[in-house]
ZATOR-822306 format. One record per atom (N, C-alpha, C, O): y, x, z negated. Coordinates in steps of 0.05 Angstrom, whole numbers, padded with zeros to 5 digits, always signed. Example, Ala and Ser with C-alpha at 12.3 -4.5 7.8 and 13.67 -1.06 7.14 Angstrom:
REM ZATOR-822306
-00114+00264-00156;-00090+00246-00156;-00066+00264-00156;-00066+00285-00169;-00045+00257-00142;-00021+00273-00143;+00001+00258-00157;+00023+00268-00161;
***
This chain:
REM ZATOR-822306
-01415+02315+00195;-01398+02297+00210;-01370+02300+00200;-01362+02304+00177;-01357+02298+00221;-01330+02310+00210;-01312+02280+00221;-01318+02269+00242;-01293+02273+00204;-01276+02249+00196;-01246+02255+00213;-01234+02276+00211;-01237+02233+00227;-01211+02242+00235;-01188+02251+00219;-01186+02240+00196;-01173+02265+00225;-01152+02272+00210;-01127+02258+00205;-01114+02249+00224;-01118+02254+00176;-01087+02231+00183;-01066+02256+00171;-01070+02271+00152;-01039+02252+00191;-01021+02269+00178;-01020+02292+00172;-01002+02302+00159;-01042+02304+00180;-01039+02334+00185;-01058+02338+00159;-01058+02361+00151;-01076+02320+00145;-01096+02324+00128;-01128+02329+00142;-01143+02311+00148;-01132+02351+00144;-01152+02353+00166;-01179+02352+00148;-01182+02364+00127;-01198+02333+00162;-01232+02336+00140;-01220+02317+00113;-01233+02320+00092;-01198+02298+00111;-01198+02286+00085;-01218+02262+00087;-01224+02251+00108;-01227+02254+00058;-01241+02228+00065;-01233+02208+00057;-01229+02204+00033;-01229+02187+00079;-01212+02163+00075;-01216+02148+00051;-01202+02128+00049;-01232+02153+00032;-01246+02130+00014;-01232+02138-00013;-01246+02130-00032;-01212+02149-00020;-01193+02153-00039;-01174+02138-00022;-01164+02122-00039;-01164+02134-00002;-01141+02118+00005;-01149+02073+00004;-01135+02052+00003;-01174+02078+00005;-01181+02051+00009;-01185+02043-00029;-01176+02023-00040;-01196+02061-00038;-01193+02047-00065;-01162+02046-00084;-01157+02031-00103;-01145+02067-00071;-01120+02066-00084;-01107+02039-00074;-01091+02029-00091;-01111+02025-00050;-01105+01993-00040;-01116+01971-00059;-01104+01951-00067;-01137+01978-00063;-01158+01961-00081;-01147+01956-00112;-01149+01935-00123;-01140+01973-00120;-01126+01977-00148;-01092+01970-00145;-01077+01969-00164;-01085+01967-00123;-01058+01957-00117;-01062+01929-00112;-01039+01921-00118;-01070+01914-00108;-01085+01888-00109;-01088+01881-00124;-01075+01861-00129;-01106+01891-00144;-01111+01883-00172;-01090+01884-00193;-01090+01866-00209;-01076+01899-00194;-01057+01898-00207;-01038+01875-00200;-01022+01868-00217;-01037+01867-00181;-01017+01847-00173;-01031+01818-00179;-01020+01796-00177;-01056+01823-00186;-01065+01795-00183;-01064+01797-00216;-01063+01775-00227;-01064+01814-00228;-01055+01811-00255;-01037+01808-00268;-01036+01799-00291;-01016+01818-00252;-00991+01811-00251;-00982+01783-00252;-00966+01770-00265;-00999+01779-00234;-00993+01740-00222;-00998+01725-00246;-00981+01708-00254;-01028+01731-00262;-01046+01720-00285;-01019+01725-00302;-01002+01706-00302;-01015+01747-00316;-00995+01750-00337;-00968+01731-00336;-00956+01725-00356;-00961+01721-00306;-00937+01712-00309;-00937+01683-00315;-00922+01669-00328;-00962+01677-00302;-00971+01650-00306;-00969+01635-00334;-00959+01614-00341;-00989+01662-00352;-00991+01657-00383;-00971+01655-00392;-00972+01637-00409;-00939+01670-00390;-00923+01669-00389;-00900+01653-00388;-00878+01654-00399;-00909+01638-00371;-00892+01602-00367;-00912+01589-00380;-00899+01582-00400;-00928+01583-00383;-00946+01562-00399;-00946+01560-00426;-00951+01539-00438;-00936+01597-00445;-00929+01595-00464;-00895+01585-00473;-00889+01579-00496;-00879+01586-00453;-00852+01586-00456;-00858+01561-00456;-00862+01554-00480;-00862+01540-00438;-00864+01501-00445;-00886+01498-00464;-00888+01474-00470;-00905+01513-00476;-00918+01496-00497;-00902+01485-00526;-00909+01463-00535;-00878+01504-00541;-00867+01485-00552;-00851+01467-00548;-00842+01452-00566;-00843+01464-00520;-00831+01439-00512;-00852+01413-00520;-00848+01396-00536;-00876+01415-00504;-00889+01400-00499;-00905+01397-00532;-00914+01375-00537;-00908+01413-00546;-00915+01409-00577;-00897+01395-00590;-00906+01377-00605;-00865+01398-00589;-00850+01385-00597;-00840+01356-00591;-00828+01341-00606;-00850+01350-00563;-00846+01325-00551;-00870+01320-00566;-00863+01307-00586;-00896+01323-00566;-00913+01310-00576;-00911+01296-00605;-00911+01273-00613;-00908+01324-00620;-00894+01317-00653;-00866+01290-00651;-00865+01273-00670;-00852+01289-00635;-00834+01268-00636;-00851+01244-00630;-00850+01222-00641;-00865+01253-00612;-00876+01231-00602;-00896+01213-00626;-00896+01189-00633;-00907+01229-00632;-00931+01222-00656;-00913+01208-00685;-00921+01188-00697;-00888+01226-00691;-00877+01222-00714;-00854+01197-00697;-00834+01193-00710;-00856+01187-00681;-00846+01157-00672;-00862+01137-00677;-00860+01115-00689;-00886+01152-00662;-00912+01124-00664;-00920+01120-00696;-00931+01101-00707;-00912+01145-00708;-00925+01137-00738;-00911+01122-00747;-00920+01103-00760;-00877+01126-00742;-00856+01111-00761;-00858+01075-00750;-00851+01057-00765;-00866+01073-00724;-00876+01049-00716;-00895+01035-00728;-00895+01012-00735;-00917+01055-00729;-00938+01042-00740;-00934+01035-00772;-00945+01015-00781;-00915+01057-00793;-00906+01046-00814;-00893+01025-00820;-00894+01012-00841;-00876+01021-00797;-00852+00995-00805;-00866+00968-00796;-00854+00947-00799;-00892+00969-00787;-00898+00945-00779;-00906+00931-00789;-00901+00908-00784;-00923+00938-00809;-00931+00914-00835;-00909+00910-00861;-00915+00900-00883;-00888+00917-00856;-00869+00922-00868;-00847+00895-00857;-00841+00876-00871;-00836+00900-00829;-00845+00874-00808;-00852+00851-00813;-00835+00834-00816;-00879+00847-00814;-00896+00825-00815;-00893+00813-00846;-00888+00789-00850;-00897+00831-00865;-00886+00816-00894;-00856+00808-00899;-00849+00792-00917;-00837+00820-00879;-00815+00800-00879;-00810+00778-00872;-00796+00760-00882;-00828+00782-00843;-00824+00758-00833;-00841+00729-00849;-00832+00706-00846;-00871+00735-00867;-00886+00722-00880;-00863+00709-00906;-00860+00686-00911;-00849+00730-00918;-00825+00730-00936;-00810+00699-00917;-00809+00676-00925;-00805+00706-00902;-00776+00688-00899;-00799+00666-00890;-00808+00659-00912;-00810+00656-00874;-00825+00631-00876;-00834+00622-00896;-00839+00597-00894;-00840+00633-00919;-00847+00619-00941;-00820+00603-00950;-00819+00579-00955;-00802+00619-00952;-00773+00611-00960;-00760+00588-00935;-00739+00575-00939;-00775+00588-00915;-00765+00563-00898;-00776+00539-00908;-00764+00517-00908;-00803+00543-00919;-00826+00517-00927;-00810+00512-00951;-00800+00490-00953;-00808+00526-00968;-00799+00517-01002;-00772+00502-00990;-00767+00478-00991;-00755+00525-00979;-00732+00500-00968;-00736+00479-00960;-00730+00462-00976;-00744+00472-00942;-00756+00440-00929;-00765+00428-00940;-00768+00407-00928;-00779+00430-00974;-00793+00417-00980;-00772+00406-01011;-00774+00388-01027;-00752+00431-01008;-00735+00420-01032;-00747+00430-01060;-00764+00448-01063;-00731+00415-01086;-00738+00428-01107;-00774+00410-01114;-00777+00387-01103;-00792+00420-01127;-00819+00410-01136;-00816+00409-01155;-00810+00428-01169;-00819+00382-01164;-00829+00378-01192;-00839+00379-01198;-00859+00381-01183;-00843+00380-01226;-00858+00383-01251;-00875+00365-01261;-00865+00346-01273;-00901+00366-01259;-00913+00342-01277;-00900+00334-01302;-00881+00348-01310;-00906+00317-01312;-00900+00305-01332;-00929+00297-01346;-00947+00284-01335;-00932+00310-01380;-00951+00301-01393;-00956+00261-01386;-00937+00246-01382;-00977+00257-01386;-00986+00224-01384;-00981+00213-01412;-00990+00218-01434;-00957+00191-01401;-00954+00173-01425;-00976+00170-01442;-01000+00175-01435;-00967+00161-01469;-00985+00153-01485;-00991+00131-01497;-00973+00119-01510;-01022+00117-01495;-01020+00090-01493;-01010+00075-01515;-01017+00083-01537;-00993+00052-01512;-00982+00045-01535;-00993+00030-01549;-01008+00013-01539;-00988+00033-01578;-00997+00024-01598;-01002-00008-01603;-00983-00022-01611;-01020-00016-01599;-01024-00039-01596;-01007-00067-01615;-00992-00056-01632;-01006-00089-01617;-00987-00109-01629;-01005-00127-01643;-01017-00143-01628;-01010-00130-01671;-01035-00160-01682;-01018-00168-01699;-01004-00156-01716;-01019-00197-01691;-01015-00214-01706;-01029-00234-01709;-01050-00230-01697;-01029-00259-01720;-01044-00285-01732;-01055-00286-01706;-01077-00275-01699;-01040-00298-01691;-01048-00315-01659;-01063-00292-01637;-01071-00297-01615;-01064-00265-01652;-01071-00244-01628;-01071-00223-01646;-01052-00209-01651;-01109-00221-01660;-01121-00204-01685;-01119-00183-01654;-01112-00188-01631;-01131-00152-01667;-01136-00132-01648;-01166-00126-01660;-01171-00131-01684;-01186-00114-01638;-01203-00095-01642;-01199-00070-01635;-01186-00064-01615;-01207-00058-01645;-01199-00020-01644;-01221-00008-01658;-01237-00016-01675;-01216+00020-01645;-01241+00044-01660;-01236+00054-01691;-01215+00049-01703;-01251+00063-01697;-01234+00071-01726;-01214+00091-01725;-01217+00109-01708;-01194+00092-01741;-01169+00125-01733;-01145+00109-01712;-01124+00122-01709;-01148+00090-01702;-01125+00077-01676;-01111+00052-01689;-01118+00030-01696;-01091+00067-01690;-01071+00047-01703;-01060+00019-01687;-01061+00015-01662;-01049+00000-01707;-01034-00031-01694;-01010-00031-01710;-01006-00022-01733;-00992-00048-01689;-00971-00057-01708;-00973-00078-01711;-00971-00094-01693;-00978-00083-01739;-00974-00120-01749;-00946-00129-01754;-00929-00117-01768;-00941-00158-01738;-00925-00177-01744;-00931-00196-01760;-00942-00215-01750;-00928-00197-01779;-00926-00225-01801;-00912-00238-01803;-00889-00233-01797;-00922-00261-01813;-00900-00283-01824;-00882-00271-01845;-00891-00254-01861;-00857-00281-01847;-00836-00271-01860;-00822-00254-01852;-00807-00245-01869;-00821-00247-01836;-00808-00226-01815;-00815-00193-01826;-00798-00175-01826;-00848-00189-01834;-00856-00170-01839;-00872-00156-01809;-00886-00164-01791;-00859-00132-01816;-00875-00117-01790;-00888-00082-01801;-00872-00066-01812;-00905-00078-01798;-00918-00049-01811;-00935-00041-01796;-00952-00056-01786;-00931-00007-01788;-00958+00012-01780;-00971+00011-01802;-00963+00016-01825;-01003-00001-01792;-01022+00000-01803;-01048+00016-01795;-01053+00006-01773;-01067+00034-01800;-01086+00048-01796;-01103+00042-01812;-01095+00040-01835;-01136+00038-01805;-01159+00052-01825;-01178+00065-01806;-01185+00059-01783;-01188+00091-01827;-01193+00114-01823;-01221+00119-01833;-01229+00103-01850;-01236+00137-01828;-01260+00132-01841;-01281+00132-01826;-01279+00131-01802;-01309+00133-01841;-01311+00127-01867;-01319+00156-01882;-01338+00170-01872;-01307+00164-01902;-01320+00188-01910;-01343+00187-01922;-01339+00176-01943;-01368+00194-01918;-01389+00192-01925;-01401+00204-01955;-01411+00227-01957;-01398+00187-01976;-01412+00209-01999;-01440+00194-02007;-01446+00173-01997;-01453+00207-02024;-01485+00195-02042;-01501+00195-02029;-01522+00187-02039;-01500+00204-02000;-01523+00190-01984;-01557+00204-02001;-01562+00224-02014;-01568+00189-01996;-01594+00189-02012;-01611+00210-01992;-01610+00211-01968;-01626+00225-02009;-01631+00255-01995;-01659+00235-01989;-01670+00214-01996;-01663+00272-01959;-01691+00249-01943;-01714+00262-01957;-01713+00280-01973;-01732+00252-01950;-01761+00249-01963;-01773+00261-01943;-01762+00267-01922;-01804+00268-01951;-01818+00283-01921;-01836+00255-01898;-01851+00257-01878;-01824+00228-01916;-01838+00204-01898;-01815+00186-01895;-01816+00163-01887;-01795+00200-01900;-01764+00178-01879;-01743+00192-01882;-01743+00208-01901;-01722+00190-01867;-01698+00206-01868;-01676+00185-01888;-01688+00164-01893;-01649+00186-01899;-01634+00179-01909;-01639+00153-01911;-01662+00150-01901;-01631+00133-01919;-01627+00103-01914;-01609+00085-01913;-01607+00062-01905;-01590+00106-01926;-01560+00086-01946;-01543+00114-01940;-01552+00136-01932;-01515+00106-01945;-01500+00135-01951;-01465+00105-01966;-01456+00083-01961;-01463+00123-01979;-01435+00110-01993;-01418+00120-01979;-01412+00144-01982;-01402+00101-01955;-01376+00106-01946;-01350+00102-01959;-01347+00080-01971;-01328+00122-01958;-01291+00109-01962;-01284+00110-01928;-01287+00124-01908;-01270+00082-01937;-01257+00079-01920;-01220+00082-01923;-01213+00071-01944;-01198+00092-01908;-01169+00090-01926;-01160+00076-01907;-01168+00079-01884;-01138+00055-01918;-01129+00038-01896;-01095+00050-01904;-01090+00047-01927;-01081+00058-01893;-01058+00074-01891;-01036+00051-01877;-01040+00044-01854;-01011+00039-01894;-00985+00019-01883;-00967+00040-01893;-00968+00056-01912;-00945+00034-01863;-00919+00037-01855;-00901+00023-01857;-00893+00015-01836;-00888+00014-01877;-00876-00017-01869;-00850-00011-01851;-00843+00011-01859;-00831-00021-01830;-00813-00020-01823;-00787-00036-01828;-00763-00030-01826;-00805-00066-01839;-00787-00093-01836;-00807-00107-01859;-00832-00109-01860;-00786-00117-01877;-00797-00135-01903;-00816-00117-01919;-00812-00093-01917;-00843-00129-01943;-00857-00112-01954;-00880-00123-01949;-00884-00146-01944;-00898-00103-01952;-00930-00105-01939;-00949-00100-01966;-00951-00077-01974;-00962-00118-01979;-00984-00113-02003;-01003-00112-01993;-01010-00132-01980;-01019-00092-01994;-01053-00095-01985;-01071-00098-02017;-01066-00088-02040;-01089-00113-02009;-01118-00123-02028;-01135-00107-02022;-01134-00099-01999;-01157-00096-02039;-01185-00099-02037;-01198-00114-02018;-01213-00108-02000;-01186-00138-02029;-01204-00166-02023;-01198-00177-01992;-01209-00196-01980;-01176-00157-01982;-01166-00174-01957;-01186-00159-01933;-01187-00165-01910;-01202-00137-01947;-01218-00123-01927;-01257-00131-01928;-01269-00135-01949;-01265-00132-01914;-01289-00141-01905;-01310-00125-01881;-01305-00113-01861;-01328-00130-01890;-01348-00105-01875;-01378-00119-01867;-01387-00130-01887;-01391-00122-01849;-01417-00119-01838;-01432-00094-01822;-01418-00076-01811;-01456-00094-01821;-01468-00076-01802;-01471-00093-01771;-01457-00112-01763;-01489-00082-01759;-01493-00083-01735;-01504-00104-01733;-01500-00119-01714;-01522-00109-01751;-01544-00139-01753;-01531-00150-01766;-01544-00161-01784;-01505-00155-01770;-01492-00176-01783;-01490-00187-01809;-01484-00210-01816;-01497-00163-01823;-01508-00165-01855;-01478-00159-01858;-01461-00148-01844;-01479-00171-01883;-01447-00168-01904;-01449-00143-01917;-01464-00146-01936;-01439-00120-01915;-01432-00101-01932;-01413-00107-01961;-01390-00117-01957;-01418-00103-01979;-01401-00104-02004;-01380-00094-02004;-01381-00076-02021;-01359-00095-01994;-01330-00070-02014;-01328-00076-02036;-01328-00099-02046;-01325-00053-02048;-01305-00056-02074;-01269-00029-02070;-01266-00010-02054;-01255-00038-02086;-01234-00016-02087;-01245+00012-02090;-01267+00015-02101;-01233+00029-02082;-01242+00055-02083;-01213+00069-02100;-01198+00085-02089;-01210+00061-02123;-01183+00069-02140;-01163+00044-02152;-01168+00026-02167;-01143+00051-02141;-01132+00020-02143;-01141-00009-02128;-01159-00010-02111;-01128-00025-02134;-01145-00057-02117;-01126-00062-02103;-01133-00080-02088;-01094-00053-02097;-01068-00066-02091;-01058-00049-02093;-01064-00033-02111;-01029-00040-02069;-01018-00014-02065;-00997-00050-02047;-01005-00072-02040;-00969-00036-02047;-00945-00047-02036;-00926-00031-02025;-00911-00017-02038;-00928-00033-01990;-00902-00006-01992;-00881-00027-01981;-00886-00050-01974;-00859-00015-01981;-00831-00022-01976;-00829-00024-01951;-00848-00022-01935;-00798-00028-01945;-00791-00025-01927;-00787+00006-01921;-00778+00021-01939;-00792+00013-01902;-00787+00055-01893;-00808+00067-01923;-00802+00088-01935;-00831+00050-01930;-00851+00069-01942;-00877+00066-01939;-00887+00044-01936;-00890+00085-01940;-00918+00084-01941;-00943+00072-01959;-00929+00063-01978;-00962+00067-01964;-00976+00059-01987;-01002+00058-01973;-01005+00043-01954;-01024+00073-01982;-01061+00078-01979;-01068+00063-01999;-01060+00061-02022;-01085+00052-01987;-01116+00030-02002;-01134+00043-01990;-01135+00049-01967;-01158+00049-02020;-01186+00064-02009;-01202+00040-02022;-01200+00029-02044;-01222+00034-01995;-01245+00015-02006;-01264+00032-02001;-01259+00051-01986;-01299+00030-02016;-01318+00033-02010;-01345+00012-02004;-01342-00012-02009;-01367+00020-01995;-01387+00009-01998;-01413+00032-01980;-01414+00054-01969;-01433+00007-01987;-01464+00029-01984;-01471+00023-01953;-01483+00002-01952;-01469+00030-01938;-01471+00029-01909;-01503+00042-01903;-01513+00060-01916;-01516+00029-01880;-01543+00047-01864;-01536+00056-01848;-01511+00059-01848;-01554+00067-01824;-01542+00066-01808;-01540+00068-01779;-01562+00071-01768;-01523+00067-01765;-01520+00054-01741;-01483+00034-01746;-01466+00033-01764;-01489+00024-01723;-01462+00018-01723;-01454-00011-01747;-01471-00026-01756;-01426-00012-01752;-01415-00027-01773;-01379-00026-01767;-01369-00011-01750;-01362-00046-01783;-01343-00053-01770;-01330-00063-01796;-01343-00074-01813;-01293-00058-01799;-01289-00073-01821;-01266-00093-01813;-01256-00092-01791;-01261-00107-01827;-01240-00128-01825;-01224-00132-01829;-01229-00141-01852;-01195-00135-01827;-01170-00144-01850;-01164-00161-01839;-01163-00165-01815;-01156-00181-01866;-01140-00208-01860;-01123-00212-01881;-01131-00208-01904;-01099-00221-01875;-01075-00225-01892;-01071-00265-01887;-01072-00281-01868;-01067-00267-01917;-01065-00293-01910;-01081-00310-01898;-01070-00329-01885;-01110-00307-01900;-01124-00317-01888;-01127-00320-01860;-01143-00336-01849;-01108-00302-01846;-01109-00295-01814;-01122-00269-01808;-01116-00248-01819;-01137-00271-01792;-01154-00242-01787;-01124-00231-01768;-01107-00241-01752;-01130-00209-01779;-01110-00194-01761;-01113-00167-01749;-01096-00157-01734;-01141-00152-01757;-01151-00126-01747;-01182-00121-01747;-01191-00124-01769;-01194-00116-01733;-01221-00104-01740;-01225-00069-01718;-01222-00059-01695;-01232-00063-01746;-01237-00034-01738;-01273-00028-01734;-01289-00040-01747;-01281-00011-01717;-01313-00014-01711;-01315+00018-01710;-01299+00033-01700;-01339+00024-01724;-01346+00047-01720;-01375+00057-01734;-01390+00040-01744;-01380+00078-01733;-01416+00092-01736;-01419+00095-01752;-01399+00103-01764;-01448+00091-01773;-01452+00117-01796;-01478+00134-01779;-01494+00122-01764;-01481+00163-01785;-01502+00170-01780;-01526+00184-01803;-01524+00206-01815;-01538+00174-01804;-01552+00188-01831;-01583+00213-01813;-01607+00211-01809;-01569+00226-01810;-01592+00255-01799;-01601+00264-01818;-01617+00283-01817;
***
């Protein structure tokens, strides 16, 4: 079979001219592909760089914001303290005052808690007794514990105004059942302080125990009783 002739090419076969079209096509459509890639790479660092701004905005936002919020927590606190002015300070709780005995108005108190006595004569003295220090107590047995124990008691004057003599004899003691305890002096019998001086009287006696209480009276006016424990364990 014989093929028409083009151009004076007699017997050629057209099928080298149809694929040389085919490969001219293709190349152009690759052409097209390449140019494409081509712009897409030219705006990607635009668009990388807008992004990076973009991101390194949102971060610096997202940094400053609790940054922000503690200022603003800052300055409201400082609006409340203002409004509310300066705050004071507690103050330690007074301390209760020392109680006042005289003839017409003896005191009771614990042992260790001081009074100030007014006397006749225009005598006035811190007075304390203290106590009792416990010595001898009689050791226990395996069928009773202690029974007795020999207390001191110190009765400690301040005088401020005039002079203050304490006795032996001006002090007095019972237990709980109302038994008379004995004193005797525990050193001297009579101690005198001055005016602006001090002077200790130690009495003793044989105490049980449970509770007991001692007495002072000047001048035949009761003017203090002190109350307190022995314990014999």
């Amino acid at each position: 079979m014989r093929f028409p002739t083009h151009r004076g090419v007699r017997g050629a076969d057209p099928r080298p001219y149809a694929h040389r079209v085919s490969c001219a096509l293709s190349v152009v459509a690759l052409a097209a592909v390449v140019t494409a890639c081509t712009s897409a790479n030219s705006s990607s660092p635009t668009s990388a760089s807008s992004l990076s701004e973009t991101t390194g905005t949102e971060a610096t936002t997202s940094t400053s914001a609790p940054e922000s919020t503690a200022s603003q927590a800052d300055g409201g606190a400082a609006a409340v303290i203002s409004s509310l002015g300066a705050v004071p300070i507690p103050s330690a709780p007074a301390a209760d005052p020392t109680p006042t005995a005289s003839p017409a108005h003896p005191q009771l108190l614990a042992i260790g808690a001081p009074l100030t006595a007014v006397m006749s004569g225009g005598i006035t003295a811190l007075v304390v007794a203290s106590g009792p220090d416990q010595l001898g107590t009689a050791p226990a047995t395996a069928s009773a514990p202690p029974q007795s124990t020999l207390g001191i008691i110190t009765i400690t004057a301040h005088c401020t105004h005039g002079s203050l003599t304490l006795h032996a004899a001006d002090f007095t003691s019972r237990d709980q059942t109302g038994r008379s305890v004995p004193l005797s002096a525990h050193g001297v019998s009579m101690v005198t302080a001055a005016a602006g001086r001090s002077a200790t009287l130690k009495v003793q006696g044989r105490f049980t125990s449970g509770a007991a209480q001692i007495t002072w009276t000047h001048q035949k006016s009761v003017l203090s009783v002190w109350d307190f424990n022995i314990e014999l364990d």
